[in-house]
N, C-alpha and C positions, 0 to 999 in steps of 0.2 A: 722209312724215309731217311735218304743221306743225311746227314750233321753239318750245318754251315762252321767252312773251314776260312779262319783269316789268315793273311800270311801280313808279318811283319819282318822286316830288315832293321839287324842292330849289329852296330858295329862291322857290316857288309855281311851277315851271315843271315840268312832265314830264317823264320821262326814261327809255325806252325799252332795258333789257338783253334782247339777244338770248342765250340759252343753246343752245351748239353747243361740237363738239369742234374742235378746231382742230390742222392740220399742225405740229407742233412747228419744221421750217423756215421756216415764216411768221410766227413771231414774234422779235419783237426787243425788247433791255431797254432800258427808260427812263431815261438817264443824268440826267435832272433828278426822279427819284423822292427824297422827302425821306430817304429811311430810308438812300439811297447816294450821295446828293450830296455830302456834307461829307467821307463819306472817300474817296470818287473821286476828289476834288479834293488829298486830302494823299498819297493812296498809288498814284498809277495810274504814275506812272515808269516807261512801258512795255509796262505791263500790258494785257491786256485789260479789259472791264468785267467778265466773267463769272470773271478770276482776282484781281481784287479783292475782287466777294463772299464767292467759294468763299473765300477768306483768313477770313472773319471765320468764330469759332468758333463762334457760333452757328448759321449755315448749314450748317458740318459735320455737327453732332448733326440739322438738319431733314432733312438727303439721305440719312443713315442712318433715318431716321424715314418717308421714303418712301417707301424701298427695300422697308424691313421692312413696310409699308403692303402695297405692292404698285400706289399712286398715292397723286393727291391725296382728302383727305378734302374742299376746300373748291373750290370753280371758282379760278381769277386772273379777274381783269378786262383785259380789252382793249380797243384803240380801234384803229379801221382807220386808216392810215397808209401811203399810197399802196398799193400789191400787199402790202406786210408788216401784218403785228398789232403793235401797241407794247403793252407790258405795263404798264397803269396802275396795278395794284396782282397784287404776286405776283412779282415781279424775283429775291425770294430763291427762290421755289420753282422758278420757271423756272430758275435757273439749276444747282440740285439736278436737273430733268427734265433738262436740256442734256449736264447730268456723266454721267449715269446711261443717255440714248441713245447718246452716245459709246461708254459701257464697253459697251452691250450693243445693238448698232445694231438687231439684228435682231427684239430682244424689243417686240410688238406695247404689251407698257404705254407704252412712253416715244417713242410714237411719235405720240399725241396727248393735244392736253390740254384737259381740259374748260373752258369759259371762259364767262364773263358777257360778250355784247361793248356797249362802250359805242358811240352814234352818232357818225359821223365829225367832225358842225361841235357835239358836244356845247360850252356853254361852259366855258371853262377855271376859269371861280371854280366853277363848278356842282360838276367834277371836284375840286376842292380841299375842298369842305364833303364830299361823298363819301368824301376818304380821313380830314377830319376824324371823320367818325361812324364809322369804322372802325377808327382807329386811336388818336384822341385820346379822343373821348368815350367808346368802346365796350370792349369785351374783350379786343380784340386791341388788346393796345397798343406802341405803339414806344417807346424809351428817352425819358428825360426830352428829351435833348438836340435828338432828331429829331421830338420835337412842339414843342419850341421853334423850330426850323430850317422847320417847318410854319409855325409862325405867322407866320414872318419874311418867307417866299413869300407869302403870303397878302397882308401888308399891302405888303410889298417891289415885289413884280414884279406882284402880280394890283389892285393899289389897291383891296383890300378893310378899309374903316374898323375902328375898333377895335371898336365896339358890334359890326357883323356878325360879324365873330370871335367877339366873346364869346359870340353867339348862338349861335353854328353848332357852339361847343366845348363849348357848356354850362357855360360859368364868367363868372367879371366881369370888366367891361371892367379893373380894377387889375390884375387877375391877366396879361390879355393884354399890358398895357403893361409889366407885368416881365418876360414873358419876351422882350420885345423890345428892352427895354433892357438884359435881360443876354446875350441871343444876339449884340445888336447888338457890346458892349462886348469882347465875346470873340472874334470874329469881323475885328473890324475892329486890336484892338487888342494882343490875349494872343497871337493866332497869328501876328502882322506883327513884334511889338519883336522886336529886337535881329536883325535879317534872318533871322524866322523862327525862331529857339533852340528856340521852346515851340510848333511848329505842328503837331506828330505827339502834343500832350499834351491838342488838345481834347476829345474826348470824355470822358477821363477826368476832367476838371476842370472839367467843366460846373457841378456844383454848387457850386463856390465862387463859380461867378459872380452862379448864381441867388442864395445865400442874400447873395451882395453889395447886391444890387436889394431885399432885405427888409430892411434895416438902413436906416433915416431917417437916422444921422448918417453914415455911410459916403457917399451918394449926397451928403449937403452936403456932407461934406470934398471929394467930387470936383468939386463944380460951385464950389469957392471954388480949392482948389488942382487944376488939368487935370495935374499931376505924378504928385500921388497917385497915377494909376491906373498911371501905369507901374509907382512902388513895389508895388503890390496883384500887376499882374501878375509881377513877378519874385519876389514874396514864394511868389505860389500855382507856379508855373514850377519855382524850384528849391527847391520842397517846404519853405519854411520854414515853412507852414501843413499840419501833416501829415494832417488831416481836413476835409471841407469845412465840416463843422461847428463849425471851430476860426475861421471867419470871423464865426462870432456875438460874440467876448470882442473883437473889432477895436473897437467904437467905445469898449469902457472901458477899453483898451490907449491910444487916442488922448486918453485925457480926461486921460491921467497922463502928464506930459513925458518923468521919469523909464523910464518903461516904454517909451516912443515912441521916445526917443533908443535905448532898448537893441536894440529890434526893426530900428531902419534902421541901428545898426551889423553889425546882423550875429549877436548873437546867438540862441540854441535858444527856441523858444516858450515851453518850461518855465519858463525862467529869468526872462523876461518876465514870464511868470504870477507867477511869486515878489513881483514888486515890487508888481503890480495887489494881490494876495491879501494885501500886508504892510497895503496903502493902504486896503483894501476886504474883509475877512475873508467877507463875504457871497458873493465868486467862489472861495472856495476849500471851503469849509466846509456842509455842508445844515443842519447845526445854525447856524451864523449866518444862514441863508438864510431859516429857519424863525422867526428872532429876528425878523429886518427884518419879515418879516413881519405876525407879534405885532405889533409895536412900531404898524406904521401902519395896523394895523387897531383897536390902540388910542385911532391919534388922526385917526382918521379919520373925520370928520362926518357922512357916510353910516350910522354903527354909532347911531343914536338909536335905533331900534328896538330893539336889543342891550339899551342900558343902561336901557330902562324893562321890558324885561322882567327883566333882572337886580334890580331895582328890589323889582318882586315877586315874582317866580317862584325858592324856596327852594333847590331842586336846582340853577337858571342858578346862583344867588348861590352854591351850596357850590362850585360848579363852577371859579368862578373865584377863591375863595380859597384851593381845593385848589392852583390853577393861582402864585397868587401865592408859598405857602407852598414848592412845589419850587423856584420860583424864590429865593426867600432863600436856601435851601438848596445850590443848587447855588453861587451869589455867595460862599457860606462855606464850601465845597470851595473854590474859584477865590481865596479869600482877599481878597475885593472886602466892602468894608465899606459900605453900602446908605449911613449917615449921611455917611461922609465924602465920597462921592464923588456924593450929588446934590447938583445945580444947584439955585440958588436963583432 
């Protein structure tokens, strides 16, 4: 019986999956797959590839998943590779099948596995926009860190420009240039200081570096003082940043000497916050957060439209004297007296 043949278009060139089942001794895992490169490279001491995976807990819960299955629900893709199959996409599930022939050699499910195969001289960027629609842009998705690690391959080792990325991932070319400048940053720099201290702590810490790359004055301080990033990395390393999200209050930590000097001696982020929050009530408080905001939207030249409808429209005009009238009122709770303390 013929072999149902799919064709896909990537990048405008065709691309030919063959669908067959395939010897499970003829295939082998893809040590440069992005989803196991980064922690092959921190945890293999020894190991094989197949008990590095099996290590990650998510694989655990997929090989109970296919057990209870009875197989796979989805084909793996593969590429022929001399007499073997390399497994382009599916490393984890093979190596759930691998676990599962071992324990039950004789049981006909784990003895092959259904597969997509890719053409042998397929191109390498072709395969790379492939696992991007699969895994970046698509439903099946990989952790933040290992589509950042994708894009890094991409523009790294495949010399695929920023614009092509951005196409192939379905985002903007800014977006592709952050995660390659915080994959880069983390990669080359959080996992290397101090011979390694923080290199078993990247994945977990991916996010700080991202939300590092989103911060405009973070990225100056680092391109004026190249220091800085060592501080940033041993700040996120030995968790003096306890959330990655606590890497947002970094650039108005840096605008206050006071707060800055406390953070690189060594003090708790808290305590930091106290000084920011004495200096800036707007980081600590949603009710001053809500003021600033009143405030510059009062004085802000954009609001013409505002004040000619208040002008004439009765209910705007109660609206906002309602609005003034709490505010007196709370000024005379808070013992703040409106004459004495404006500015002339």
């Amino acid at each position: 019986m013929d072999k149902f043949i799919e064709e896909v278009s990537v990048g405008g060139k065709p691309i030919r999956l063959v669908y067959d089942d395939v010897a499970i001794d003829r295939i082998e895992l893809d040590p440069n797959n992005p989803r196991i490169r980064y922690r092959l490279k921190l945890e293999q001491n020894g190991k094989s590839l197949d008990e590095v995976i099996m290590s990650m807990p998510e694989v655990k819960a997929l090989r109970r998943d296919i057990e209870a299955n009875g197989g796979l629900r989805e084909r793996v893709v593969l590429q022929e590779n001399g007499s073997k199959m390399k497994a382009i996409e599916g490393n984890c599930r093979m190596v759930c099948l691998h676990s599962l022939h071992t324990k039950q050699p004789g049981d006909a499910r784990w003895k092959k596995v259904p597969a997509r195969i890719l053409p042998k001289d397929v191109d390498p960027k072709q395969v790379a926009i492939l696992l991007s629609d699969w895994h970046v842009a698509n439903k099946i998705t990989w952790k933040a860190h290992e589509k950042a690690g994708h894009v890094h391959h991409m523009h790294h080792e495949l010399g695929m420009t920023l614009d092509e990325i951005a196409v192939y991932l379905r985002t903007s070319k800014t977006t592709v240039s952050r995660l390659l400048q915080a994959y880069g940053f983390m990669i080359d720099r959080f996992l290397k200081i101090d011979e390694g201290k923080y290199a078993k702590e990247g994945e977990r810490k991916w996010s700080y570096f991202e939300e590092f790359y989103k911060q405009k004055d973070l990225k100056a301080e680092l391109q004026r003082n190249p220091d800085f990033g060592d501080d940033f990395c041993r700040w996120v390393g030995d968790s003096r940043l306890p959330e990655g999200a606590d890497v947002r209050i970094l650039p108005t930590i840096l605008k206050h000497p006071d707060a800055r000097k406390k953070l690189e001696k060594g003090a708790p982020l808290a305590e930091v916050k106290k000084i920011v929050e004495a200096a800036e009530p707007e980081q600590g408080s949603d009710f001053f957060k809500l003021l600033a905001k009143v405030r510059e939207a009062c004085t802000n030249a954009a609001q013409v439209k505002e004040i000619l409808r208040i002008r004439t429209d009765k209910i705007a005009r109660q609206r906002l004297l309602d609005t003034y009238e709490a505010l007196l009122d709370f000024m005379r709770l808070a013992d703040v007296e409106p004459d004495k303390t404006r500015q002339k």
